[in-house]
C-alpha positions as CSV (number, residue, x, y, z in Angstrom):
1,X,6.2,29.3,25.9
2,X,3.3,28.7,23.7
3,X,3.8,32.2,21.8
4,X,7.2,29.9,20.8
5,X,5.2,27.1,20.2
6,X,3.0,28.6,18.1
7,X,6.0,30.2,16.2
8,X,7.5,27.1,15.6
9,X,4.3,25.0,14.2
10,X,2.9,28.1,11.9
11,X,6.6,28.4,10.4
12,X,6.0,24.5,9.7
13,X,2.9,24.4,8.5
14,X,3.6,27.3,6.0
15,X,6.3,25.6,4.9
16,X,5.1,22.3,4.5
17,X,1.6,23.5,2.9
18,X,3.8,25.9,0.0
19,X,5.9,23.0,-0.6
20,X,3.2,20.4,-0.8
21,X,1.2,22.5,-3.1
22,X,4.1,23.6,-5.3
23,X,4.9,19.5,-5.9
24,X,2.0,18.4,-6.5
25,X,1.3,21.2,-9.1
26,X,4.6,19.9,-10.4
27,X,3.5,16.2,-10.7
28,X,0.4,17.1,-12.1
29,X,1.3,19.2,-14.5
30,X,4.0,16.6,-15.8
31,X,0.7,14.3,-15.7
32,X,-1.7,16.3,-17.4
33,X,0.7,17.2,-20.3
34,X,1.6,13.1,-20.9
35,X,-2.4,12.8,-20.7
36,X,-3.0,15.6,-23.4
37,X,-0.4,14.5,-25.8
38,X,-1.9,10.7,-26.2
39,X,-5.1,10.3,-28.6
40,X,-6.2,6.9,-27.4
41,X,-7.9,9.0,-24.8
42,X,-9.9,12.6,-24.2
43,X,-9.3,15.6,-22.4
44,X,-12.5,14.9,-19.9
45,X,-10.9,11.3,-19.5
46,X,-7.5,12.3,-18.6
47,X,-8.8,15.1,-16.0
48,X,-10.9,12.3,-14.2
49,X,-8.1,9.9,-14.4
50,X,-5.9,12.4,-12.8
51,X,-8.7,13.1,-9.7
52,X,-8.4,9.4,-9.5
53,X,-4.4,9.4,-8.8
54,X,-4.4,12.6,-6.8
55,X,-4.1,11.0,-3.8
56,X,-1.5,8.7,-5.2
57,X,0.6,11.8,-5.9
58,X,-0.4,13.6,-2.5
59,X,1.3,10.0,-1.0
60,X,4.4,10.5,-2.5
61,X,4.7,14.3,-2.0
62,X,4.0,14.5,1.8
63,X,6.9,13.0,3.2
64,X,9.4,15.5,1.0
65,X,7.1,18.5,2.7
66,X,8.1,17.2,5.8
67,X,11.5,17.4,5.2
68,X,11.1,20.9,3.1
69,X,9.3,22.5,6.0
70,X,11.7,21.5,8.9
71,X,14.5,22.5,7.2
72,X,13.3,25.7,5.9
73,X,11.4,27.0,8.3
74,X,14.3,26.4,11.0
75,X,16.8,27.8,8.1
76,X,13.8,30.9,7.3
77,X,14.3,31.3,12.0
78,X,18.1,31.6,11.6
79,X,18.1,33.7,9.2
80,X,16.4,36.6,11.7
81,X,18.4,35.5,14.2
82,X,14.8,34.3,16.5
83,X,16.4,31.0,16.7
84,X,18.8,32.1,18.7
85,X,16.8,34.7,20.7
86,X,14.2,31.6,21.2
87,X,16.9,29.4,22.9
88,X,18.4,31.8,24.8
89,X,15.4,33.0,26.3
90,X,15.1,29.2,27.7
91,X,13.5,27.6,25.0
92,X,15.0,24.2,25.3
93,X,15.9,21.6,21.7
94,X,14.3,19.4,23.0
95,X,11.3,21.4,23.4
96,X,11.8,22.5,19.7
97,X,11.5,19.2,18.4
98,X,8.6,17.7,20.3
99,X,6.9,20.5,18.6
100,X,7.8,19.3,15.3
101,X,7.8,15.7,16.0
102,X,3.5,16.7,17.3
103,X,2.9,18.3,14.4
104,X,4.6,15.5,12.0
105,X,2.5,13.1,13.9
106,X,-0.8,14.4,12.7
107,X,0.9,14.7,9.4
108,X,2.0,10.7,9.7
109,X,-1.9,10.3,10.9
110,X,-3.0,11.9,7.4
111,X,-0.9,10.2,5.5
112,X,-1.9,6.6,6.5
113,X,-5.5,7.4,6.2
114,X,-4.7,8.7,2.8
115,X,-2.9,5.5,1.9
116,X,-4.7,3.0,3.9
117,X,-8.1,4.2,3.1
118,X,-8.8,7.2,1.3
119,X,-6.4,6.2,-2.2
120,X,-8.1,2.1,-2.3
121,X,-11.4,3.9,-1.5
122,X,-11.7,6.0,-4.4
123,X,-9.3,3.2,-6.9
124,X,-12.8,1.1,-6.0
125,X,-14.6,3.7,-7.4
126,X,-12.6,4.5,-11.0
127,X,-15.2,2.6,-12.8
128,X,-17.9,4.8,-11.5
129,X,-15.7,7.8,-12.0
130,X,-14.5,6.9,-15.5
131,X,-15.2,4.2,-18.1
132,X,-13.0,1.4,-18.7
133,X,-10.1,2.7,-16.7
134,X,-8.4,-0.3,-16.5
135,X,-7.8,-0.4,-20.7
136,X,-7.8,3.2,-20.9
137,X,-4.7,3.8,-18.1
138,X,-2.1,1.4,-17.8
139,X,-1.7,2.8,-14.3
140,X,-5.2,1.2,-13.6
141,X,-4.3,-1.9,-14.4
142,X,-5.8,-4.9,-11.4
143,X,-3.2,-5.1,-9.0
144,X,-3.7,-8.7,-7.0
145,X,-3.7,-12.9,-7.5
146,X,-5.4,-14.5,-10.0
147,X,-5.1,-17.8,-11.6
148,X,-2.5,-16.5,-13.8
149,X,0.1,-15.8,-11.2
150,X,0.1,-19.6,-10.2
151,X,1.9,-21.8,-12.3
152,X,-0.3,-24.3,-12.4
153,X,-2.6,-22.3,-14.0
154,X,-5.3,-22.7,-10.7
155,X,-6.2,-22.3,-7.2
156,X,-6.5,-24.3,-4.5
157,X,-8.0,-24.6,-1.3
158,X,-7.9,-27.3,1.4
159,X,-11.6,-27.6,3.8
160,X,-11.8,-30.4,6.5
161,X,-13.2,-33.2,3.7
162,X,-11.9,-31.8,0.7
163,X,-9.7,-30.4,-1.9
164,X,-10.9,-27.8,-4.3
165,X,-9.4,-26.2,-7.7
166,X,-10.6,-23.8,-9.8
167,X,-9.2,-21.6,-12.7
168,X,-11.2,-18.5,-12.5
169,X,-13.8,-16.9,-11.0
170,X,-16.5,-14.1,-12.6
171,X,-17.1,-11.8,-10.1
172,X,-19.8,-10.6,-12.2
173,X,-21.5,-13.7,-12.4
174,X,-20.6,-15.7,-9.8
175,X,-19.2,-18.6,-11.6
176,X,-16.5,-20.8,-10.5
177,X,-14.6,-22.2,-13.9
178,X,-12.8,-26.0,-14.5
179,X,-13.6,-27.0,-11.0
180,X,-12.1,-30.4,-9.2
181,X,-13.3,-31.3,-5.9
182,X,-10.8,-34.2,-4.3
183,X,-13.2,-35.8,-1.2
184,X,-11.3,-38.0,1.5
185,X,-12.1,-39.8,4.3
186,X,-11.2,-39.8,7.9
187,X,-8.1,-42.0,7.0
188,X,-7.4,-39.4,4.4
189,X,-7.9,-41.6,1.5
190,X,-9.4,-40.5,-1.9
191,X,-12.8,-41.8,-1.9
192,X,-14.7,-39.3,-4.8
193,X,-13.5,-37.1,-7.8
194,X,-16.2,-34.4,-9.2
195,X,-15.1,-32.2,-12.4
196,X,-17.2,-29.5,-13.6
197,X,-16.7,-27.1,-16.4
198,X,-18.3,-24.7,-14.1
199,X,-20.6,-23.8,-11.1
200,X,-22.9,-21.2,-11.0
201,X,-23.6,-19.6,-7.9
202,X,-27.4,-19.5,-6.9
203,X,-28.3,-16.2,-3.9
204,X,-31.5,-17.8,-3.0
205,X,-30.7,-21.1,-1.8
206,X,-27.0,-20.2,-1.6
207,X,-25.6,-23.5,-3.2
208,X,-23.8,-24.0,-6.4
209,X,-25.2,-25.6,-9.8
210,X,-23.3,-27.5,-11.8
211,X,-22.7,-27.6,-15.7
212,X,-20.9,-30.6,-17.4
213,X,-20.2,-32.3,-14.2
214,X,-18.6,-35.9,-14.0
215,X,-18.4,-37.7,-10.2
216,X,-16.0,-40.4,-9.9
217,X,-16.7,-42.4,-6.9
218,X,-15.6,-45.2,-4.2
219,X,-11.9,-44.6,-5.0
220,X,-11.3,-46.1,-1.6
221,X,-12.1,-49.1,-2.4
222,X,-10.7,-51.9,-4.7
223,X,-13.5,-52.4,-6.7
224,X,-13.6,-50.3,-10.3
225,X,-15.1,-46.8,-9.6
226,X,-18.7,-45.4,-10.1
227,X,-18.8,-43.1,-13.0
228,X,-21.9,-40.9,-13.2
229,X,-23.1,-37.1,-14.7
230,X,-23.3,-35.1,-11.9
231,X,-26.2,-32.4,-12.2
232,X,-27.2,-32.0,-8.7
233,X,-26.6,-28.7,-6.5
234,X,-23.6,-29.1,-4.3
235,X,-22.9,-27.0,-1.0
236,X,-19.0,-25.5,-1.0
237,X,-17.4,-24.5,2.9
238,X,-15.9,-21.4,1.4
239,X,-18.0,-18.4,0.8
240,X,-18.6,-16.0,-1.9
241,X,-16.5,-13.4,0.0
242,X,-13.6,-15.9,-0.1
243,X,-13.5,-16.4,-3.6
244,X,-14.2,-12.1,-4.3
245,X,-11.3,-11.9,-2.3
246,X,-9.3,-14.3,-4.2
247,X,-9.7,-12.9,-7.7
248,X,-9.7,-9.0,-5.8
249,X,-7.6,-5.8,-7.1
250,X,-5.7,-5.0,-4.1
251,X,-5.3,-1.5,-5.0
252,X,-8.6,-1.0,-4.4
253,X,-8.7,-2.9,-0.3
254,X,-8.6,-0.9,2.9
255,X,-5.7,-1.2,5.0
256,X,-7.9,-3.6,7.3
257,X,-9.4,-5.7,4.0
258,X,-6.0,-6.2,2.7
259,X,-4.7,-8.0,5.8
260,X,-7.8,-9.9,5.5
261,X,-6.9,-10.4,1.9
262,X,-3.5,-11.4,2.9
263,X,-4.7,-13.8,5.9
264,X,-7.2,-15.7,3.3
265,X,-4.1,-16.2,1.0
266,X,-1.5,-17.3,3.6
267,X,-4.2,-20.1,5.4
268,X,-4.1,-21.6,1.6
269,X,-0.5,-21.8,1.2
270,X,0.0,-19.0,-1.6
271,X,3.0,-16.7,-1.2
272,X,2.1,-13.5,0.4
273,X,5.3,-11.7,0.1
274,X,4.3,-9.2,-2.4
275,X,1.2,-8.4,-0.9
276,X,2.6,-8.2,3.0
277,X,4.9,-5.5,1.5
278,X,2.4,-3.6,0.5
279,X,0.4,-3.5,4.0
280,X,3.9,-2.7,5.5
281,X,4.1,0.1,3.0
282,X,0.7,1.8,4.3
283,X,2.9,1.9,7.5
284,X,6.3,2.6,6.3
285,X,4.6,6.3,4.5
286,X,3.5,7.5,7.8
287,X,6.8,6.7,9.5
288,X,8.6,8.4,7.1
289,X,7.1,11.6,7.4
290,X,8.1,11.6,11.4
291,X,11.5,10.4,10.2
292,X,12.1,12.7,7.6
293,X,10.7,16.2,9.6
294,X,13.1,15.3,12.3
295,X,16.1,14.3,9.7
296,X,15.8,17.8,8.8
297,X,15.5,19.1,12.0
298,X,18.4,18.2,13.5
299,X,20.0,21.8,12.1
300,X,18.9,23.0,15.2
301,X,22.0,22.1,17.1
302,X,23.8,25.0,14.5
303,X,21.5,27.9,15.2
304,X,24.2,30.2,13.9
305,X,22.8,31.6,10.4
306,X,25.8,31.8,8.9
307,X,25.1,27.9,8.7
308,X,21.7,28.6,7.0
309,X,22.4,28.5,2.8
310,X,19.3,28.3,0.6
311,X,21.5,26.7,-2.2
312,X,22.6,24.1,0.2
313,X,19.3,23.2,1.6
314,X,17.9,22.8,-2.0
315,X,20.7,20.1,-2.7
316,X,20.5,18.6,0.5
317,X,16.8,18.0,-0.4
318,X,17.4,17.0,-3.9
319,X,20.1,14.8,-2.9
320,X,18.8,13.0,0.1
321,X,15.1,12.5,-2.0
322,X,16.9,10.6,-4.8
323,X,18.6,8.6,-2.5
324,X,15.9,7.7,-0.5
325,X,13.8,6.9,-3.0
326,X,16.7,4.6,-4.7
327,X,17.5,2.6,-1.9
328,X,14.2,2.2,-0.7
329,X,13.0,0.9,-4.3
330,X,16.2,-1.7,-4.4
331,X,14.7,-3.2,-1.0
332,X,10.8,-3.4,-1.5
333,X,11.7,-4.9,-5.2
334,X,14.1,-7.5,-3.1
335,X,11.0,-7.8,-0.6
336,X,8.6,-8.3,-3.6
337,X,10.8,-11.1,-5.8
338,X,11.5,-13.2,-2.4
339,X,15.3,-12.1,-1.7
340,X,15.0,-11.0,1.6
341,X,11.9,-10.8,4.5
342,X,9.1,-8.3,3.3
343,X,9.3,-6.4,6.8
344,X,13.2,-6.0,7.1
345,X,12.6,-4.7,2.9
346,X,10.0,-2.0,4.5
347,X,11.6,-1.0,7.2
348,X,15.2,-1.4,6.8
349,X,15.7,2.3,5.4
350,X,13.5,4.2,7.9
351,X,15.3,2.4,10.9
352,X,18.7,2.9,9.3
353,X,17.1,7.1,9.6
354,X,16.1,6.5,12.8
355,X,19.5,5.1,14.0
356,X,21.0,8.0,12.5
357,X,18.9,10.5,13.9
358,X,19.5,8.8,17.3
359,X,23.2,9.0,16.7
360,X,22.8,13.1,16.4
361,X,20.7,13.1,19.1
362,X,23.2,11.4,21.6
363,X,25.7,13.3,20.1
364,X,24.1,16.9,21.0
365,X,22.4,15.6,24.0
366,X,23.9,18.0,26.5
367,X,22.6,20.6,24.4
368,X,18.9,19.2,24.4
């Protein structure tokens, strides 16, 4: 049995390794060529802006390798005949397919590693890699909230004796710009208004400094308020982390950061949706893998080779790839622009495979 199971996971591997390396020589060709022709940028620039994306394009390519190498490597086992010979010599289908479904795991394992954490790891690393990537490659571009997203034009926290809004922070310098701090009281009454055009963040004594700042105080009570400069250092609950986070490229966060990220922005009341189905999506390209190698595999219950076409496996995969990648678009686009829950616009497509997949399954089940 494991001279079978050995069969069955080098014909997979060979498979899904050729077809891997044959797309992504396709992408990047298609990549390099646009990069070449444009003159806003050099050769040494658009090489190094491809090593960036690589592992955006090894993302998209893995899942159709999983699908290439079921389907060929059972059609490539047909076509000898040892398909039959391996399940007549008591090789069960069932035993068939945990093989592949092991092997797609690891796969699925790879892939969300590669996602997750290897792609944001070396996006937080472009400007390193290459200079001014983000006006150079539209691709590049920051991916995440800032103040421009909200229609008010600011951000806004609530802490346990205030409210605070800002327009902008410089990451670079640590400055917080057109700040309002709203102070209340136990009876949640307004009792003190500071403005400041902006506060500088100081590392030693880890307090803010302010610049042009106006305090407008006793609003609680019914006398006319105190209006003074304010030029003393204030202390802020929120940390420097907080507001990184806040202004943060998201393309660039680990799959544990972003739902940090994503927590942060949720406890303030900002809409998430966008951003949760992009987490789901680190999930949803590992799943797929598992879903599409055993899609493919299900042409196990046909052993016959006369089943096995080369010409019809090639526009099975062309077809079923378009499709996917059609419908799946339409429902992370409705997840993104609030038309339907970001988890059912993830998922809804690989549990729609899955169901399917069951189906054939219960169908075939006496022959499992």
């Amino acid at each position: 049995m494991n001279v079978v199971r050995t069969l069955i996971t080098r014909e997979w591997l060979k498979f899904f390794a050729s077809s891997a390396l044959s797309l992504l020589l396709l992408i990047s060709l298609g990549n390099l060529i646009t990069g070449f022709l444009r003159e806003t940028v050099t050769a040494q620039e658009v090489l190094l802006g491809y090593i960036i994306q690589l592992p955006s394009f090894l993302i998209k390519v893995i899942p159709i390798s999983c699908l290439i190498a079921s389907l060929f490597s059972i059609n490539k086992l047909k076509s000898r005949n040892e398909l039959v010979a391996i399940f007549a010599g008591g090789y069960s289908r069932q035993n068939y397919l945990k093989d592949i479904l092991t092997t797609s795991i690891y796969v699925a394992l790879f892939q969300f590693i590669l996602s997750g954490y290897i792609s944001p790891y070396i996006n937080s690393r472009r400007a390193n890699i290459l200079e001014n990537p983000d006006e150079k490659f539209r691709v590049f571009q920051k991916k995440g909230l800032s103040s421009s997203t909200i229609k008010s034009g600011k951000i806004w926290y609530k802490s346990p004796k205030y409210f605070f809004s800002f327009a902008n922070f410089d990451r670079k310098t640590n400055t917080l710009n057109d700040v309002t701090i709203y102070h209340y009281n136990d009876n949640k009454q307004l009792t003190k208004i500071d403005t400041f055009k902006m506060l500088s963040y100081d590392t030693t004594t880890q307090r803010w400094w302010p610049n042009e700042g106006m305090s407008y105080d006793d609003l609680e009570t019914p006398s006319f308020p105190k209006i003074d400069a304010h030029e003393l250092p204030i202390n802020l609950d929120e940390s420097l982390e907080e507001f990184n986070k806040i202004e943060a490229d998201i393309s660039t966060l680990t799959f544990l950061r972003l739902y940090e990220y994503i927590s942060q922005l949720n406890s303030n009341g900002i809409n998430v949706n966008e951003y949760l189905v992009m987490f789901y999506m680190h999930i949803s390209e590992g799943l797929i893998c598992i879903i599409f190698a055993l899609i493919a595999a299900t042409s196990i219950f046909n052993p016959n080779r006369r089943n096995s076409s080369f010409g019809r496996s090639a526009a099975f995969i062309f077809v079923f790839t378009i499709l996917y990648w059609l419908v799946q678009t339409y429902f992370l686009e409705l997840g993104r622009n609030l038309k339907i829950n970001p988890f059912l616009a993830t998922f809804t497509v690989p549990a729609l495979f899955i169901l399917f997949i069951a189906i054939i399954f219960y169908k075939n089940r006496r022959l499992t």
